[in-house]
Structure formats: C-alpha cells, structure tokens
C-alpha positions in Angstrom: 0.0 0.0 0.0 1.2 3.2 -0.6 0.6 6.9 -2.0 0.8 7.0 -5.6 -1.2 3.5 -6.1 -4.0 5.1 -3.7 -3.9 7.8 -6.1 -3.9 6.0 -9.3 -6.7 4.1 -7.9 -8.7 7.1 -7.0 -8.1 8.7 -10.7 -9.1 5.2 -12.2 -12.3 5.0 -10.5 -13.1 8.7 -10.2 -13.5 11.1 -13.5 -15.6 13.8 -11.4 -12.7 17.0 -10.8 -15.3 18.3 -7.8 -14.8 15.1 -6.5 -11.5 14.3 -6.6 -11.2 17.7 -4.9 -13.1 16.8 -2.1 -11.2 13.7 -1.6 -8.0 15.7 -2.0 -9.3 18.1 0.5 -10.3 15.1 3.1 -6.3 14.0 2.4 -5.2 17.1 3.5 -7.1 17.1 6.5 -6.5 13.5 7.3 -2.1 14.0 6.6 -2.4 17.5 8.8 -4.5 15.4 12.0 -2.1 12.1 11.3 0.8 14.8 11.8 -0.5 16.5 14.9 -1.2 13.0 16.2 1.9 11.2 15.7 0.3 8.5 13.5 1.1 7.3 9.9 0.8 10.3 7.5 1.2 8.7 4.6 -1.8 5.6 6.0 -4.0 8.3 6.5 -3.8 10.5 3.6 -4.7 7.2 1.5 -7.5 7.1 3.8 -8.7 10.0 2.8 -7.9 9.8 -0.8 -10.0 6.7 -1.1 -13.0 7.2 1.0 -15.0 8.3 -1.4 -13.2 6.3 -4.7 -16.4 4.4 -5.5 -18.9 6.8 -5.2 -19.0 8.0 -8.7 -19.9 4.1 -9.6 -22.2 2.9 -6.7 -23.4 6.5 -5.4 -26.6 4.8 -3.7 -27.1 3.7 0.0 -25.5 0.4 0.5 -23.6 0.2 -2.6 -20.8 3.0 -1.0 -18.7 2.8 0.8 -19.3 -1.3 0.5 -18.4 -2.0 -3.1 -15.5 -0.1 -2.7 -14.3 -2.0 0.9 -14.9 -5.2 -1.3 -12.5 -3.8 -4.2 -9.8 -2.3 -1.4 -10.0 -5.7 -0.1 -9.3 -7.6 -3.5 -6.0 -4.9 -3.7 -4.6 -6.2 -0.2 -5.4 -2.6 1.8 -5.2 -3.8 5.4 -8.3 -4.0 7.6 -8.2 -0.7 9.3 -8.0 1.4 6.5 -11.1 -0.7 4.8 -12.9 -0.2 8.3 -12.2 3.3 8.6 -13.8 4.2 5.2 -16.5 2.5 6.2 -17.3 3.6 9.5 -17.6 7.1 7.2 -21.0 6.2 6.6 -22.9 5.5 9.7 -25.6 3.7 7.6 -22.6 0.9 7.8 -23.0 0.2 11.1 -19.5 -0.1 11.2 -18.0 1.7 15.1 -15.7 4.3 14.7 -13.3 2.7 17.1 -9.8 4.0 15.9 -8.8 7.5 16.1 -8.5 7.7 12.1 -12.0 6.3 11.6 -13.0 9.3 13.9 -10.9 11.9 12.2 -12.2 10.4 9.1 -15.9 10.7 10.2 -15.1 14.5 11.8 -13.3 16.3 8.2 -15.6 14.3 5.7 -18.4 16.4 5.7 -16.5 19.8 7.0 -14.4 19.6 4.1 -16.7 19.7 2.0 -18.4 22.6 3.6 -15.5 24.6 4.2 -15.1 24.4 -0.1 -18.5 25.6 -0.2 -17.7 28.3 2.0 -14.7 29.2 0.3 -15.8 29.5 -3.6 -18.8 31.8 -2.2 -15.5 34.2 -1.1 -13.8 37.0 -3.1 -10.5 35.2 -1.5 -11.5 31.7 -1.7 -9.6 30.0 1.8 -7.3 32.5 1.9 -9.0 34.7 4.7 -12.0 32.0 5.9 -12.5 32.4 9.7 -14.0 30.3 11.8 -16.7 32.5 12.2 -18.0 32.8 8.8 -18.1 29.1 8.9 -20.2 28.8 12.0 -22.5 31.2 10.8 -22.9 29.3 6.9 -23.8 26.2 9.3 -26.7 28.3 10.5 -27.9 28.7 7.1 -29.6 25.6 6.1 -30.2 26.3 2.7 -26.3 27.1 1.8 -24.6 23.8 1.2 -27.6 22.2 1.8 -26.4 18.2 0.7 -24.2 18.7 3.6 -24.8 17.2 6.8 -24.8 19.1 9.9 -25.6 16.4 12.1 -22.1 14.3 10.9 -20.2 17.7 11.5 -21.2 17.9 14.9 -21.5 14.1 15.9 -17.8 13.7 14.4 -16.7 17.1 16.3 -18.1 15.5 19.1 -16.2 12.1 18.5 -12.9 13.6 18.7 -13.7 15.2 21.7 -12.4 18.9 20.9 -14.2 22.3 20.9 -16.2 23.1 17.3 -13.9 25.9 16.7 -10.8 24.4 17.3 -11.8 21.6 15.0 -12.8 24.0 12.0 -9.7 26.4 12.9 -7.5 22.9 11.9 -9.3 22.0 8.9 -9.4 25.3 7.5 -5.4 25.2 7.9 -4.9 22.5 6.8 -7.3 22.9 3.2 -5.2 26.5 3.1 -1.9 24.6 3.1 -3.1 22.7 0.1 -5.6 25.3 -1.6 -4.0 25.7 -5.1 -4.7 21.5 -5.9 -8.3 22.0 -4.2 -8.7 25.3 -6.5 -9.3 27.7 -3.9 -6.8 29.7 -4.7 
C-alpha cells in the first residue's frame, strides 16, 4: 500500500474534478490530523484519498462505501483502513473505534463545507475564519447536501471544541488550496 497507487486508484475509479477535490481536501485534513497525532501520514492521507473512490460508480445507500471495501479488499489494503472508510457512513453500522476512523468521520463532511464556504469568497480560503463558517452552518439552505448532524457528531467524536476543530481543517485545506482550487 502506498501513495501513488491510492492515487492511481482514485483517478481510475473517479472522473468527477469536484470530487477528486473533495477527496484531495479530506487527504489534506487527514495528513495535517495524522501529523498532529503522531500517527502514519502517509496511512492516512490514503485514507482520505480513497473514502470516497467508489462513489461515482455505486453512489446509492449500501452500494458506497461497501463495493469499494470489497474492491480495497481484492488490492490487499489492510483491515483498518477498509474499516475506517466504512465507518464514514454510519448507515454501515461499522463503530468508529480508531482514532483515524474518527478523524475520518469528523473532516468528511467539514471539508466539504468549508469548499462551499470558500468559492462563495472573493478570497477563496485564503482569509476564511471560523466565524463565517459557524454562521454558513446556521444557514440551512447554503450547502444544503451537507450534513450538519455528521459535523457535529464527528466534532463530538474527537472530543475537541467546534472551533478548534474548524480552525485545523481550514489550515490544513489553506496549506493545500492551489490543488483543491481555492486559490
């Protein structure tokens, strides 16, 4: 298992550039927490580069994540990266019980609302405070396909404050905001 074949993997399955972006943006989240942590960067930035791989194909409820644990399965990646993209749906049933599934969980959905957030701006990520953030959340009818509820359970999984949680996510998209286009 590494990187580039996670990559390659991704490209082969996914032809959807908002997509890949998302997942890219998940990566960076995922590499910046696996940093702060002390865990595998590189384990974790496949993680997030492959959570959402098979969506374009099987985009209906079970189909993903499943058809893509089945293929990640038939390519050798080890049980707990399989088990923490699956535990990214809850409709898995699939606990949450490592602190990468967790992270996993916590910067799916925030990810993708902090892009939304950002292409609304004059300055894209560049100057996105938390603020603005909390107040988009507010707003049910921006972003709406996002889900509020997974932001706040997977805040509340990792056990830190809201803002502290954005604050890191936001950093970590800004550190990588030329791939994700938010430049």
């Amino acid at each position: 298992m590494n990187y580039q074949d996670a990559l390659d993997l991704m490209h082969e399955y996914t032809k959807n550039e908002a997509l890949r972006k998302h997942m890219y943006s998940v990566e960076a989240a995922m590499r910046a927490y696996a940093k702060k942590l002390g865990e595998e960067e590189e384990k974790w930035a496949i993680v997030g580069i492959l959570h959402d791989f098979d969506y374009e194909m099987y985009p209906t409820i079970p189909d993903h994540p499943m058809k893509g644990s089945e293929i990640l399965k038939e390519k050798g990646y080890p049980d707990d990266v399989r088990r923490a993209i699956l535990g990214h749906a809850s409709y898995a049933a699939v606990p949450r019980d490592t602190k990468m599934a967790q992270v996993l969980y916590a910067c799916d959905e925030l990810c993708g609302f902090i892009t939304a957030c950002s292409v609304v701006r004059p300055n894209k990520i560049a100057d996105l405070e938390v603020s603005s953030v909390k107040k988009k959340l507010k707003d049910k009818a921006f972003a709406r396909n996002v889900s509020r509820e997974d932001i706040q359970q997977g805040t509340q999984e990792l056990g830190i404050p809201v803002e502290e949680h954005i604050q890191f996510v936001i950093n970590a998209m800004k550190a990588d905001a030329v791939r994700l286009g938010l430049v």
